[in-house]
N, C-alpha and C positions, 0 to 999 in steps of 0.2 A: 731647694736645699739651702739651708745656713746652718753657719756656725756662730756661735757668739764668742767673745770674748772679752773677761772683763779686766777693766783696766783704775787706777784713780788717778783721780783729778785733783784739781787746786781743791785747798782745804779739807781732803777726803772725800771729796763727792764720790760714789762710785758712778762710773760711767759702763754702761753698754754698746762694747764695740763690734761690727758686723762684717763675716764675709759671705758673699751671695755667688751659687754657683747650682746648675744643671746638677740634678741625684746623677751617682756612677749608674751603666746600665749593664743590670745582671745578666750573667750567660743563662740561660734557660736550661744549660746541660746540665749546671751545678747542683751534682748530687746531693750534697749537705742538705739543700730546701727541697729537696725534691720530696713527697710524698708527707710533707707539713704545712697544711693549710695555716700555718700562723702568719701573723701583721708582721707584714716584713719591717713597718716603719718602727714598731715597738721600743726595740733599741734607740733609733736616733728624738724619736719624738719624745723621750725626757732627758732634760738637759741633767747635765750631771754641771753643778756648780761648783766654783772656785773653791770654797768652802769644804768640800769633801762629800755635803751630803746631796744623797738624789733627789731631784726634784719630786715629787707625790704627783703631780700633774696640774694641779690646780691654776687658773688661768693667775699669771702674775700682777702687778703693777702697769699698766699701761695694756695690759691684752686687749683685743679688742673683742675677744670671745670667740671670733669665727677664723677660719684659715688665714694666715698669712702668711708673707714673707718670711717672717722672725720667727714661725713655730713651728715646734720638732726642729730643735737644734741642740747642738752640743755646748754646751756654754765650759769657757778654760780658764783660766789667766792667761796673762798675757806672756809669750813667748818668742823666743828671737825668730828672727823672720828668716825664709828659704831664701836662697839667694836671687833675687828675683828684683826688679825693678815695682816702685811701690808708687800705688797713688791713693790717696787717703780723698776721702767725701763729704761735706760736711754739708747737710740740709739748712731750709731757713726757718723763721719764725716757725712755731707751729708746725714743725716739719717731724719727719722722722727717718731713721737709715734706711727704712723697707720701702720711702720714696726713690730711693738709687737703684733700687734692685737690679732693675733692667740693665741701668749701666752698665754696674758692679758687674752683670754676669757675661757683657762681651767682652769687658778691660780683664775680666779673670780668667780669659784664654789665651793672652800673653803676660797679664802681670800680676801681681797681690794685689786688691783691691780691695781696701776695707772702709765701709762707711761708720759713722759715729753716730749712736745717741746723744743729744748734746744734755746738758743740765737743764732738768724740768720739761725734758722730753723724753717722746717713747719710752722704752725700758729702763735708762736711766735714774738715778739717783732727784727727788725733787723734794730737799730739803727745805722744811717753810723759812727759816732761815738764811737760806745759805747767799752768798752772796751770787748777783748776777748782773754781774758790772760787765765792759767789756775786759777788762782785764780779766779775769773770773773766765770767760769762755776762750780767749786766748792761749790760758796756763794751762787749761784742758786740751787745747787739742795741742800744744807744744808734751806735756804728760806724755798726750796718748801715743803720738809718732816716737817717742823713746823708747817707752815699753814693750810698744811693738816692735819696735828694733826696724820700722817701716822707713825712717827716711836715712839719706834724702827723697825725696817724695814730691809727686805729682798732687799739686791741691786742685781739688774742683768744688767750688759751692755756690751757693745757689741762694741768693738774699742774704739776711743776715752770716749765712756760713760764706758767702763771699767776701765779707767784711773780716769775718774772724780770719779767713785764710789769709787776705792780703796782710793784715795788720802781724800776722804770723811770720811771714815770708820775710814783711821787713826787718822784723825784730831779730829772728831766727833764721839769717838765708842759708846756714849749712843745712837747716832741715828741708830745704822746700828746693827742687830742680826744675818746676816750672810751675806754673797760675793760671789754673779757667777761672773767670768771675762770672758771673750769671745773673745775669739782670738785676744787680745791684746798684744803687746811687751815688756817689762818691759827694752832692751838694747835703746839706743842713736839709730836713726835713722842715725842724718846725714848731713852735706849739699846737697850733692849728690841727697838725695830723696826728699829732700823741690825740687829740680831744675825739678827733673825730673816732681813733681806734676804740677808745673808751665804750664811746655812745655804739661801734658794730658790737663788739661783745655785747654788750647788753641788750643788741638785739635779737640775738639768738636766739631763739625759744626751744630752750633744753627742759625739760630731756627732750632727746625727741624717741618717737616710740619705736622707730623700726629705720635701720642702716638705709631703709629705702627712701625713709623721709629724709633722711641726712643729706643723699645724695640728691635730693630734688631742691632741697633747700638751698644748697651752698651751689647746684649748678642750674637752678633757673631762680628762684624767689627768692636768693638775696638781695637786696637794694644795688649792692653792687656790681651784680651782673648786669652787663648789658644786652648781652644773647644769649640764651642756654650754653651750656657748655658740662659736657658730663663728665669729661675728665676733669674740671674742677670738684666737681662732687666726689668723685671717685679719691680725689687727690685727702680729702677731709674725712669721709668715709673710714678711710684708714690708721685718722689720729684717732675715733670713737671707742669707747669702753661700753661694754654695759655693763650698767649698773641695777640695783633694786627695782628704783623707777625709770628706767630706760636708757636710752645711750647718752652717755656726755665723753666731750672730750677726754686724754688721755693727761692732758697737760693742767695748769691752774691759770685761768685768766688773768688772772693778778702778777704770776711770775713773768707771764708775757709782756704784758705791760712794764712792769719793772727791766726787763732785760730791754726794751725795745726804746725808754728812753732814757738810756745811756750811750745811745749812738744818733738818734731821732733831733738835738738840739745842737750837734757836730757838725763841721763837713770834716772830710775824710780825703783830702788832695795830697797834704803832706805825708802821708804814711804810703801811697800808691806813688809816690817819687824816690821812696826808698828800696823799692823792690824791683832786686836786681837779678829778677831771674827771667826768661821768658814768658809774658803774659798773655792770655788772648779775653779781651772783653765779648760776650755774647748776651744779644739781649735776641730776644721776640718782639718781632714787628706790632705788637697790639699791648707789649709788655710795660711795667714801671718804667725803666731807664729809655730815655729819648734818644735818638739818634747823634744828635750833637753833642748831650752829655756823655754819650758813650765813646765819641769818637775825641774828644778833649781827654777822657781817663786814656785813652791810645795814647793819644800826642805827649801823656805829662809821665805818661809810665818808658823807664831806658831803653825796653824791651818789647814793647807793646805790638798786640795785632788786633785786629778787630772780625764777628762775624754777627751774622744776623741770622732769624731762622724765620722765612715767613708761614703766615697762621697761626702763629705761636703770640700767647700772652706772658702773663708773669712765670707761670709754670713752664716752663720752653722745655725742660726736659720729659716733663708728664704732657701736655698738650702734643708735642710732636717727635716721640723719641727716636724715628728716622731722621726726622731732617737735624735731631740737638746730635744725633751720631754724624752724620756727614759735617757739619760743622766743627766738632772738636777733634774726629778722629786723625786728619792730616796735623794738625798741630800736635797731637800728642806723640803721632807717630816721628814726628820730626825732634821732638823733647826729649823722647826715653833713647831715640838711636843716639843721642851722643855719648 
């Protein structure tokens, strides 16, 4: 079960913002349904939009046409928050809110946990224009925690939304009460890796025909895989649309690129020396971020802890979401008691 809720961002983007939780379960005594073989989802499977009007059903902007996460939901504006301790989620490149799901729905048995569509992702707003600077995703999720009335707040992201959170936290620390960063880099990328991402896009052979080739693609016959891996496929699976002539991504490869190097030619040390709230760096032992880089982002952060998650790659929270729970849950539990 989700709920949506939309919020805006820098320069009007609209953003799709998500909460992830277990459907209530019905008493079986309840007379009302008794002796009505109707779809009980009916109701909640069309979103009623900010706007006033009912959704028709039609699959939206970023669906990917089959069940997910994000479908059959209620979509609101955004509203003050129950009184509840908050932790907001932000996906990476390429990512989308219905990658937290799992999270989202054991942090939403003690707090509000809401994950974001960022600009030019999932359900979100992907204006060919719009800008997609880091400032530009920054003012977005700064936006989103107001309207949501969610922080101060627990930030957790995951690649590029690791980046956006810390640069957040610094900026804004009455919004932000504590920091997961998730196998994000804190050195200068590169030209070298902007070219190389160029050249993986264009290796893609889209459309592809069937969500199964997607996930055979992207978890054994990418270049970049080194061992199969299905929960990468599964992790890409999930950004796919279908389309006329079969599934493509959800997002535009060109926005990706454009958002990826305004941070990819950086490093990012001085902005992680401003953040003054409790942090914990986590990477996956087969992940982007190295061991020593990660434990240098500890040393240079006021607040810093450090975890690892082993069998886990870049995805640590989709490759192993028992061990990325054992890993984060003592530090968050130790963050939201204060």
């Amino acid at each position: 079960m989700a709920r949506r809720i939309d919020v805006i961002g820098a320069g009007g983007v609209s953003l799709a913002a998500w909460e992830f939780g277990d459907p209530p379960k019905k008493d079986p005594t309840d007379r009302k349904d008794a002796g009505h073989p109707t779809d009980n989802r009916s109701e909640a499977l069309l979103p009623v939009q900010s706007t006033g009007r009912r959704s028709t059903g039609e699959p939206t902007s970023g669906s990917t046409g089959e069940p997910s996460a994000e479908d059959g939901v209620r979509s609101e504006p955004a509203a003050s928050a129950e009184p509840t301790t908050g932790v907001f989620l932000l996906h990476g490149l390429m990512g989308r809110a219905s990658h937290w799901a799992s999270t989202a729905r054991w942090l939403s048995e003690r707090h509000r946990a809401v994950a974001l569509d960022q600009r030019g992702h999932g359900r979100s707003e992907k204006p060919p224009k719009a800008a997609f600077t880091r400032e530009a995703y920054v003012e977005d999720a700064e936006a989103a925690l107001e309207q949501l009335g969610l922080g101060p707040a627990v930030l957790i992201g995951h690649a590029m939304g690791a980046l956006t959170a810390w640069q957040l936290a610094a900026k804004r620390p009455d919004l932000v009460s504590g920091l997961i960063i998730c196998d994000m880099r804190a050195s200068a990328l590169g030209a070298a890796s902007q070219r190389e991402w160029a050249d993986w896009f264009e290796s893609w052979p889209v459309p592809f025909a069937t969500l199964a080739d997607v996930r055979k693609w992207f978890g054994e016959d990418d270049p970049w895989v080194e061992r199969p891996n299905p929960a990468r496929g599964e992790f890409y699976a999930e950004v796919m649309q279908e389309s006329p002539d079969g599934w493509r991504p959800v997002f535009e490869p060109e926005q990706m690129l454009k958002s990826r190097e305004t941070w990819v030619y950086d490093a990012h040390w001085e902005e992680l020396t401003q953040v003054r709230c409790p942090t914990l760096v986590v990477r996956g032992l087969d992940g982007e971020l190295g061991r020593a880089e990660a434990q240098e982002m500890v040393r240079v952060l006021p607040l810093g802890e450090y975890a690892e998650v082993t069998d886990a790659g870049h995805l640590v929270h989709y490759d192993q979401p028992d061990g990325w729970r054992a890993a984060i849950e003592p530090f968050l539990d130790g963050v939201l008691a204060r």
